[in-house]
N, C-alpha and C positions, 0 to 999 in steps of 0.2 A: 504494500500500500504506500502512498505515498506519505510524505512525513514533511515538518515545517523545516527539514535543512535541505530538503530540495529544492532546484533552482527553479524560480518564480519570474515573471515580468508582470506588469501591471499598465493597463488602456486608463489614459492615453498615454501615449508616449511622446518624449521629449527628446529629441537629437541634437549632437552637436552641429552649432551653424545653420539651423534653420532664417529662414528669413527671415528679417526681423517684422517684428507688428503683422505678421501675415501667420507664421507657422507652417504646417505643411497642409495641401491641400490636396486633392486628386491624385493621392498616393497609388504606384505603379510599382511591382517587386516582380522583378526578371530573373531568374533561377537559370544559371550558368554555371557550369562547372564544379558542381558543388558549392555556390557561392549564389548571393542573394544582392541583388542590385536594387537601390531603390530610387525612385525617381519621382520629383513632385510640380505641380505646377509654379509658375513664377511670378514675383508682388508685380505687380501692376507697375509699368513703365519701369522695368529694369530689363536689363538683358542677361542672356545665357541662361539655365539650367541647370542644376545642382543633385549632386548626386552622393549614395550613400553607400556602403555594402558590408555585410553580416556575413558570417557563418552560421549564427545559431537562430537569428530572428529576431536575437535578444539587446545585443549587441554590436552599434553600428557606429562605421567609422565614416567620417565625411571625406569622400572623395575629390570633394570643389567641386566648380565648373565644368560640366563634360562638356560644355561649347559653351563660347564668348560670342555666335553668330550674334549680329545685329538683329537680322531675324527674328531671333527667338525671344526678342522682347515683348514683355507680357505675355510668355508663352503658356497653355492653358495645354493642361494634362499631356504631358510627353510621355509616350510609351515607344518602349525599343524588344524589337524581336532580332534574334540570333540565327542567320543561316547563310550557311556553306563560307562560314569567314567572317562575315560581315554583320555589324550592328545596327539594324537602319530602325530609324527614330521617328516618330510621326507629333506631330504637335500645332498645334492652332493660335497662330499670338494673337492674342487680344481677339480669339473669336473671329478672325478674318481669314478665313479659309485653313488649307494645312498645306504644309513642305515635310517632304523626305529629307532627313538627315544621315549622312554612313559614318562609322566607324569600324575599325577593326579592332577596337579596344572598348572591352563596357562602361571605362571609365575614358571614354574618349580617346581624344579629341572629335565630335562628330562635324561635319561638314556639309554643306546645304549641297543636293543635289538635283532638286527640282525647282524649276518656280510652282507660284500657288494653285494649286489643283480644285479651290473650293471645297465645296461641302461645308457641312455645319459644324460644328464643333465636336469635339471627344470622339477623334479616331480613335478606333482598336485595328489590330489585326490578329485576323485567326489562319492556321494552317491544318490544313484536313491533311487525313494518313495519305491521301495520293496524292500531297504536294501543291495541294490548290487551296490558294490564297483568295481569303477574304475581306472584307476593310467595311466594320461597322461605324455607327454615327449620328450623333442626338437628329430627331426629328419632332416635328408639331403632333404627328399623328403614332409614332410608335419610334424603334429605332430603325434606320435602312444599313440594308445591306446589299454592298456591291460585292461582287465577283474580279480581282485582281488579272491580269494579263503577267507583271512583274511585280517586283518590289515596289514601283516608282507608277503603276500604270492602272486604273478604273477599266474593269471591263464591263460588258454589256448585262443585260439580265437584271439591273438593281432595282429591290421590291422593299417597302414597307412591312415590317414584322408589325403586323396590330394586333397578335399578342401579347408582346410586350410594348405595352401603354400605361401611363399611369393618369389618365385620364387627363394630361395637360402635357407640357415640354418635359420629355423623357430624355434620359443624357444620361452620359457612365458606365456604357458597354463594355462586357467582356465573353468571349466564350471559349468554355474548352470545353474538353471529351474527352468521356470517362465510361466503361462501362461500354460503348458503343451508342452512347447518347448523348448527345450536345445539351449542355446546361448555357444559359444567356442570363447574365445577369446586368440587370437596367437599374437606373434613378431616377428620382422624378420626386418634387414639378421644381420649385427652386432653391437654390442653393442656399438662400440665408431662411428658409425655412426651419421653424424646430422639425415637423413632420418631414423634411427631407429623409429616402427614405430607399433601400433595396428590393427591388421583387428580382425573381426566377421562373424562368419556362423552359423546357425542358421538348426536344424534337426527338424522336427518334430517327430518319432518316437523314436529314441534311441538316448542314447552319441554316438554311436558306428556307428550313420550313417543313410541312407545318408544324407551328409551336402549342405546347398548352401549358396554361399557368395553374401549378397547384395550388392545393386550398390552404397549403400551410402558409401563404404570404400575406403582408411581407417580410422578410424573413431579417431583415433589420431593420429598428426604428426604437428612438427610445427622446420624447418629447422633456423628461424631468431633470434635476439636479446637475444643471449646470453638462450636461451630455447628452442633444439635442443633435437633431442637424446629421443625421450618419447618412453618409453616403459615397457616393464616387467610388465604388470600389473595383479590386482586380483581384483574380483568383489565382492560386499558383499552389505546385507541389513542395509538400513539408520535406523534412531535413530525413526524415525516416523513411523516405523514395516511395511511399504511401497514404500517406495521409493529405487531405489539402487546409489551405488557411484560405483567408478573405483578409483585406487589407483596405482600409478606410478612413473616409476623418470625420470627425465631430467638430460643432462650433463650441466657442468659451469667448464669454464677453465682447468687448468693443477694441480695434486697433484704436490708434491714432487718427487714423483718415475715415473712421467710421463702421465698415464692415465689420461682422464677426473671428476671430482669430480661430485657424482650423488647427486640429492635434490629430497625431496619425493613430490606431488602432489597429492590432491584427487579431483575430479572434480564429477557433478552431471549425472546421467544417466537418457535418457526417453526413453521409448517404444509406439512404434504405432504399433499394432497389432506386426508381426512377427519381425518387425524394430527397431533396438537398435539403439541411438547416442547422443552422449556424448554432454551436453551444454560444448562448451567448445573446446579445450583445454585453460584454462587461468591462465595468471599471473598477475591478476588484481584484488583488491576487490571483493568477492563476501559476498552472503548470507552465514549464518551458517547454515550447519544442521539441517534442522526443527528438534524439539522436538516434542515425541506425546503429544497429549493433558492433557495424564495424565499418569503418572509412580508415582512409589513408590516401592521404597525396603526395602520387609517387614523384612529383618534381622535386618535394624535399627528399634531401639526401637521407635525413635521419627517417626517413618511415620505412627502409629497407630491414631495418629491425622485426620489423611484421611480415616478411615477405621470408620464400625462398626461390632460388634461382638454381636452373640445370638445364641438362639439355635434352632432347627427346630423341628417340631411335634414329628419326625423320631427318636429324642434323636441325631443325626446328629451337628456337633460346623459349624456356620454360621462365614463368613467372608465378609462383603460388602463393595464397596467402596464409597463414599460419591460422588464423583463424576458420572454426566453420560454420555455416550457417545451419539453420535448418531446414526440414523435406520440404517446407512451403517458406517462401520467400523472396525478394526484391531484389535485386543485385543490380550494379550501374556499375558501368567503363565510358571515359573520356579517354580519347588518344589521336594522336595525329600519326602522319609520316614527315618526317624531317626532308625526304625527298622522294619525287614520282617513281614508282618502280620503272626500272627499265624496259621487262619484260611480266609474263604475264604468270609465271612462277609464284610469284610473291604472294603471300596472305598473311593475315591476321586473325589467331582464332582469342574469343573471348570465354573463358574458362566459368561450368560453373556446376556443382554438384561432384565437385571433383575430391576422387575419391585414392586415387592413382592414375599411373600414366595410362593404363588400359580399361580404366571406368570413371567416365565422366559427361559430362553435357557441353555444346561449344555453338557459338554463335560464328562461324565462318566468313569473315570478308575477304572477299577477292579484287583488290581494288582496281587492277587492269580490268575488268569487265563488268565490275559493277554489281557482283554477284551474291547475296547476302543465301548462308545457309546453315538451319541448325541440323544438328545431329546427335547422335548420343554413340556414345562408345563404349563398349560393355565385354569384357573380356579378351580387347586387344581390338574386337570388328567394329566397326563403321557403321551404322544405320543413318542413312540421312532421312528425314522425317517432312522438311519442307523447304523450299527455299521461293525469293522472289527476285526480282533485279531490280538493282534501284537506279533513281534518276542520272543518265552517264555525266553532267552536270556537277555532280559534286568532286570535290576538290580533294582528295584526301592528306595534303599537307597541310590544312586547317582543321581543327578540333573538331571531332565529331562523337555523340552520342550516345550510346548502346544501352538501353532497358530490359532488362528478363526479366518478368512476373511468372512464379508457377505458385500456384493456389493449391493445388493438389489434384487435379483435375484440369487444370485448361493453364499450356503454356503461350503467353504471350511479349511477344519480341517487338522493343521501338529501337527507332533509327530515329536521330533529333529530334524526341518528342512525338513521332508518326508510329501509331501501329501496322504493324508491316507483316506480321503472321501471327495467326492464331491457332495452336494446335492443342491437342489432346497430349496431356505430360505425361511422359514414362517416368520422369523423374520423382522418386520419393524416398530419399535418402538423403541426409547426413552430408555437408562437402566444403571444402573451399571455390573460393571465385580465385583468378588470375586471368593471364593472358599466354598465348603462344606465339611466335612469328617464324616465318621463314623466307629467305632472301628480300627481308624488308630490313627499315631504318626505322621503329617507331619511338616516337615518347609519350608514353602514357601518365597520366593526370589524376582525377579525383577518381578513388574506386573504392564502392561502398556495398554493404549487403543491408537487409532489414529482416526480421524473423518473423514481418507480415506479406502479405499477397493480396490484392484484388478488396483493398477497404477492409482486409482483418482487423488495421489498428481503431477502428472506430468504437469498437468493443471493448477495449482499455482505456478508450480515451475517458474523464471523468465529465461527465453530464451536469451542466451548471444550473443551479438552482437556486429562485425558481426557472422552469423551462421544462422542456420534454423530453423523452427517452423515448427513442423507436425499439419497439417491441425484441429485435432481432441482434440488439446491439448490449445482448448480456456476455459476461465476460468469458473468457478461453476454458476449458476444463473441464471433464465431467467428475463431480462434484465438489468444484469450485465454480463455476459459474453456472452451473447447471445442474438438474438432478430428475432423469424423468423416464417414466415405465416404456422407453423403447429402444431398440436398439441401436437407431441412428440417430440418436440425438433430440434435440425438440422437433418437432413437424414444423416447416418454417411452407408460406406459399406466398405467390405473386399475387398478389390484387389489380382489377384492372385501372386504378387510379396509379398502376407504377410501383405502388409501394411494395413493403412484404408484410406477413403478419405471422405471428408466431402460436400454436394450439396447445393448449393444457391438458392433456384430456385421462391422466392418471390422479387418483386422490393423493396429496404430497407433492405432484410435482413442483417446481421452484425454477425459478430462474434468477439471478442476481446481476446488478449493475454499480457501476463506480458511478458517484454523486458526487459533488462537491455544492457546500450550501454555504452562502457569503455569509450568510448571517442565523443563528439559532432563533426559532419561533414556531408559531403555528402554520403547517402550512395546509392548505386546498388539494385533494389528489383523484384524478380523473382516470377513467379510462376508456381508450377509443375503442370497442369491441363492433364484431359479428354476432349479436344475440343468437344462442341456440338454446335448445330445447331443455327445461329442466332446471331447477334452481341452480345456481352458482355462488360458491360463497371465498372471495381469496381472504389469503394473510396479506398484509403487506409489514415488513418490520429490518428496524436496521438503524444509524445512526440516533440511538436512543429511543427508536420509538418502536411501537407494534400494536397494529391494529386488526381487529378481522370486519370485513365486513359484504354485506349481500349486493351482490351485482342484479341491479332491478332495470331490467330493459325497457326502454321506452315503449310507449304503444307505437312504433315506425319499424318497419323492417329499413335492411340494411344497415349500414357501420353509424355508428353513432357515438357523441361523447357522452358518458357516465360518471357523474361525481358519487366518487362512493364516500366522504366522508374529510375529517382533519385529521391531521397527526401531527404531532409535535417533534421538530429535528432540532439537532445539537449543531451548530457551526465546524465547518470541516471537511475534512475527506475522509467520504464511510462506504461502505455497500451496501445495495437494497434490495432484499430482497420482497416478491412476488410468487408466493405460495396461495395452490390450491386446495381447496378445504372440501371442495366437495362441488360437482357437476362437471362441466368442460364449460372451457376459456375460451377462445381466438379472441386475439388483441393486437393492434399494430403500434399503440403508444402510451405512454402512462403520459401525466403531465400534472407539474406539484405548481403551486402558486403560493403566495403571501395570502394568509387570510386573517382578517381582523371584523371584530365587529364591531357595529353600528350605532351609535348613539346620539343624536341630533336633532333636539325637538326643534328647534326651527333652523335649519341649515342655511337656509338664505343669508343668515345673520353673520355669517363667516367669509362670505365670500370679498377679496380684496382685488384688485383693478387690474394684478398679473392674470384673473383667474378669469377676466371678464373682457367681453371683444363687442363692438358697435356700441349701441346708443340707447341701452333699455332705461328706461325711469322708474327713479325707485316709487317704489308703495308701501301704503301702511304694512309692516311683517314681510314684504317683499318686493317685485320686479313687474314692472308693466311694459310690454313691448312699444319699441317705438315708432312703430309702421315704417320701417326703416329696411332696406334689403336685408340684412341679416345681423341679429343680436345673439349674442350668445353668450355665456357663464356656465363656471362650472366649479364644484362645491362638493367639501369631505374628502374621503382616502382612496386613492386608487385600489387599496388593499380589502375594502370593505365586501364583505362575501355576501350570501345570504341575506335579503333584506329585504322591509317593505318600507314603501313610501306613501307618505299622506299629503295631499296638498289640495288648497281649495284656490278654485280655476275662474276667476273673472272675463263672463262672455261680455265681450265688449257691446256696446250699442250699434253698431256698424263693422260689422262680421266681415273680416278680409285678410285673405291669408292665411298664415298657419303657424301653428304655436307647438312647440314638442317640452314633454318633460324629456329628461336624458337620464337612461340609466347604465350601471355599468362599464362606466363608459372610462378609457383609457386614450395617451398618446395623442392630446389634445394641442391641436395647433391654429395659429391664428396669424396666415400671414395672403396680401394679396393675389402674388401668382401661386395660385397652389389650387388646388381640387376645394367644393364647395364644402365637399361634407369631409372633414379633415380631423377624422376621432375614428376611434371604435368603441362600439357599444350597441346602445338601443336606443331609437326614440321612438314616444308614445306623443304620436301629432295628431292637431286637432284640427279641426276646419269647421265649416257651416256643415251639422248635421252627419260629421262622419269623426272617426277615430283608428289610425293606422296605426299595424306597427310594425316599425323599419327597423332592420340592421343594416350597421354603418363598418366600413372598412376600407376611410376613403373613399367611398363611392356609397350607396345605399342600393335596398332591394326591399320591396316593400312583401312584407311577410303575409298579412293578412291585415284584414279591417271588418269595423261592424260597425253600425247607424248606431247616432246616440241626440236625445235631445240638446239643443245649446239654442236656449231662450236667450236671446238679448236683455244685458241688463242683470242677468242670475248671478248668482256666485254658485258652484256646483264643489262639493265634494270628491275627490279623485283618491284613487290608491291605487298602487301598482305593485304587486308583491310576488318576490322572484326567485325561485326553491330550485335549485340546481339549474335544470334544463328546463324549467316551467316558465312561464312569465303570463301572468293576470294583470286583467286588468277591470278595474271596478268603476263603474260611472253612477253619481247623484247617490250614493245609501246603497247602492245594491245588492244584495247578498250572493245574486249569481255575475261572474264575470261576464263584460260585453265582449271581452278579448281571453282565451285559453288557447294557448300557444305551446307548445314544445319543439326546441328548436334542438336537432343531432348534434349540431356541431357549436356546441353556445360558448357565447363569454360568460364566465363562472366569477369574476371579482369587475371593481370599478364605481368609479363615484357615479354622483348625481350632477346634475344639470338643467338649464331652461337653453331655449332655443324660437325665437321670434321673428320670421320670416313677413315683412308687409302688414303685420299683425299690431293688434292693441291688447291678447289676452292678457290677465293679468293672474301671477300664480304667487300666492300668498302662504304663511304659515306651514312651510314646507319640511315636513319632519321624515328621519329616516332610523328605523330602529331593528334590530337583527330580530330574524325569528328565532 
């Protein structure tokens, strides 16, 4: 388990030589060589580009200036991709189109290579496993994506992703692929927003489409405490050659010239099948960076201590490393040639599972023909298993690549970051990684293993809380991480929203996960199940707490979220476990929250002028709208669970518009370019003669409605009272609700609120107390 003398970082983060009065802003981290680049936009009317670079993620050294171009004044969000030699940089100054930049050095010098090509601002660029380059880019209607001819060149075919939109100026593209499915990660709407903010869509066929956006977004945003504002981010692979992070900044107060000052953040990422989301967002101690199990850069002379060297029957120079991995795991080789082979003799094999000279696994390059091929060698013979050819284009006296993933079942081979074969693994043993060569000159660079495959470390990773835990991401071991009546392990299956989900279906079974909770209290604990047939009743227990309690399925078929109860955690890093009592489970996620309860005979009385946005007029006990486009406040604890709400509702004399109580409601922002409905929660609106009620998430969807009288002139009674997944609502005295709602996938905590759209209701003595 992990322990407090282990290495920690903490969001946001502070570098040395950040711009002054600006900070970092549209942070970018390029993953080279074992090495981490990081790159940010520039303060406004200055020039060049400034740059950073880590080993561990933790720890970063300023690099300067990677360009002094004139150019690159007021340059907004610079990103640099790495191929066949070359660093080429894309960046927008001051929002007026973008220029290619090259380098052969990540830390420069780059140099301007194109004139201005337009487009909108926050280029990316993505490269697919067959080498085809794409170049996304903020749009009014989603992000677009062109299709690349070169480094330097827009090709034809460019379409609007209008799945990723955030219903206003979307900006902050990135994508990679993973799994064999393109994850797109966007921003939106603007930058000095608190609500500024990350969604994900997810294609399985192309970049280029079609996308869909799960329902877990947006998968970063946090409107409170001085850490607002997340967005612009970039996605990249961890130090452990499997894991990925996300990379972003938040606002904090005012520069000098006015603007917000941005601070960088990097937070951990997990995937459940087609499902990305971030542990996280936090500005609390965490874990560092796993390291792989074993690295070594062989350009220092001292890491030959870790190595051995011999020669092979072949007349072939051996390279092994003294360490070994295990049957499932990661390995990476960087190496160049110091000079073109002559002839076509020459190769390079990339060592891994090796066991001896005459049993082991090898990634083959052929650099005269361009010939990439794994094989295995078992008893002295040769099996080759697959090969492809790669583009004749590449250069092989510049640094190039090499990834082996073997899971235990499917081996997969990159070539600079491209998957390039995907085969079925003979490989399940025990080995070192190295290299071979014959009639070559090579020098080989960062070489590393990890003792995960294909997203294993997601399962060790510790799950930050409050947030949620995907079902599937219990830890390594049977019985340590697990414990259940069959012989393959838990029953894990595909959903068709992408995800996975994990079946209970022995009495005792148990699965356990790593937690980390910033802070000791009570917390909220949910579950997203498949209702089946027959009572169900789990344990849940583990950092200090232990609870049993009855899984009561909604009246809705299909997946739905479940609050089974509170339990109380201890501050820490603990294990949780999820034990069955009795019935069968299927579950794809738990999820714990802050919960507090409610006491507030008149809430209104609290609310102070951060809390409150437009023009409402107070009233005796409370707030009268101001017939004004939009008024809005908001009052009490984002933590408050369970509650009902009382308030009496002034129908104005000239009925126009619409009025909403707010409840539950979180991530409350109030800025002009931004989406109208800019919270999450509920609102309970009212109009002439009708009563809706919407869920809000950035956008709204109106749930249901039912007629209710609204006499001019009346003062009317209201209550709203909201038991897990339930939400009622009560009009004039009523004892039966005009509104009974159960919503599968509910917000479970959140304050209260009024909301005044052209309106004059007036909402008085507003009390809110736990049930």
């Amino acid at each position: 388990m992990y322990s407090d003398n282990d290495p920690v970082y903490q969001n946001p983060m502070t570098l040395p030589e950040e711009w002054e009065d600006y900070g970092i802003g549209d942070p970018y981290i390029l993953r080279y060589d074992g090495m981490y680049y990081l790159y940010c936009s520039t303060k406004d009317n200055r020039p060049g580009v400034k740059g950073w670079s880590s080993q561990d993620l933790v720890h970063w050294t300023y690099e300067g200036l990677v360009t002094e171009d004139p150019i690159t004044t007021s340059a907004y969000a610079p990103e640099v991709v790495y191929w066949n030699g070359y660093f080429y940089m894309y960046t927008s100054p001051a929002g007026n189109g973008h220029y290619v930049l090259r380098s052969d050095k990540p830390t420069g010098p780059f140099e301007v290579k194109t004139g201005n090509f337009g487009l909108s601002i926050d280029g990316s660029v993505f490269i697919d496993d067959d080498g085809q380059w794409y170049f996304t880019h903020a749009g009014t209607e989603g992000i677009v994506i062109h299709p690349m001819t070169d480094p330097y060149t827009m090709g034809t075919g460019a379409r609007t992703l209008g799945a990723a939109f955030l219903g206003g100026w979307t900006e902050g593209s990135t994508i990679i692929k993973r799994g064999g499915k393109y994850y797109l990660t966007y921003t939106g709407n603007h930058v000095f927003s608190k609500g500024y903010r990350v969604n994900y869509a997810v294609s399985d066929e192309s970049p280029l489409g079609e996308y869909r956006v799960p329902a877990n977004n947006p998968i970063l945003i946090h409107t409170e405490d001085n850490f607002f504002g997340l967005g612009h981010s970039s996605t990249f692979l961890g130090p452990d050659l499997d894991s990925y992070y996300i990379v972003y900044h938040n606002l904090a107060g005012r520069s000098a010239e006015g603007p917000p000052v941005r601070h960088m953040n990097i937070d951990r990422l997990v995937f459940s099948g087609g499902r990305m989301d971030v542990l996280g967002p936090t500005n609390t101690p965490q874990p560092a960076p796993k390291q792989p199990e074993f690295h070594s850069r062989l350009t220092d002379s001292e890491a030959m201590k870790d190595w051995q060297s011999s020669a092979g029957t072949d007349g072939s120079k051996l390279l092994v490393s003294n360490a070994k991995s295990e049957a499932s795991f990661t390995s990476e080789y960087n190496f160049r040639l110091r000079s073109a082979p002559s002839d076509g003799s020459a190769w390079i094999k990339l060592l891994f599972a090796y066991q001896d000279s005459d049993n082991y696994g090898a990634v083959r390059l052929d650099p005269a023909s361009g010939k990439l091929t794994v094989a295995q060698v078992s008893q002295g013979q040769e099996n080759e298993l697959g090969s492809v050819e790669l583009d004749v284009s590449f250069d092989y006296t510049k640094l190039h690549t090499v990834r082996v993933e073997n899971d235990g079942s499917q081996l997969h081979v990159f070539f600079d970051n491209m998957q390039k074969l995907d085969l079925t693994a003979p490989f399940a043993a025990q080995g070192s990684i190295g290299y071979a060569a014959l009639n070559a000159d090579p020098e080989y660079s960062y070489t590393a293993f990890s003792n995960d495959a294909g997203g294993s470390s997601d399962a060790e990773a510790y799950k930050t809380l409050p947030g949620t835990i995907e079902a599937v991401h219990y830890m390594k071991g049977d019985g340590r991480g697990y414990s259940v009546d069959a012989v393959n392990g838990p029953a894990i299956q595909a959903e068709e929203d992408g995800s996975r989900s994990v079946t209970l279906s022995g009495k005792g079974d148990w699965l356990s996960y790593k937690i980390h909770a910033a802070e000791a209290g009570t917390y909220g604990i949910y579950l997203t199940v498949n209702p089946l047939e027959g009572d169900t009743e789990v344990e849940v227990s583990g950092a200090g707490a232990k609870g049993s309690f009855a899984v009561k399925p909604l009246d809705e078929e299909g997946w739905q979220d479940l609050k089974l109860g509170t339990i109380q955690l201890e501050a820490g890093y603990h294990t949780l476990t999820v034990k069955l009592k009795k019935g069968t489970l299927q579950f794809s996620r738990i999820g714990l929250y802050r919960s507090e309860t409610a006491d507030a005979p008149n809430v209104l009385q609290d609310v102070d002028s951060d809390d409150m946005s437009g023009m409402f007029y107070s009233a005796p006990g409370g707030f009268q709208g101001s017939g004004t486009e939009d008024d809005r406040l908001f009052a009490g604890n984002t933590d408050w669970d369970d509650y009902e709400v009382s308030v009496n509702v002034g129908i104005p004399q000239n009925i126009a518009g619409e009025a909403s109580v707010l409840v539950r409601t979180t991530n409350e922002s109030a800025y002009p370019s931004q989406v109208a409905d800019s919270f999450m929660g509920y609102s309970i609106t009212l109009s002439d003669g009708q009563v809706q009620l919407q869920k809000n998430n950035y956008d709204y969807m109106t749930v249901t409605s039912a007629s209710i009288d609204t006499v001019p002139g009346q003062t009317v009674p209201m209550r709203i009272r909201l038991d897990g997944s339930r939400i009622q609502v009560f009009w004039n005295g009523g004892e039966e609700p005009v509104i009974d709602y159960t919503d599968p996938e509910a917000f479970f905590h959140g304050r209260v609120g009024l909301r005044s759209r052209l309106s004059a209701f007036t909402f008085t003595e507003m009390s809110v107390t736990s049930k």
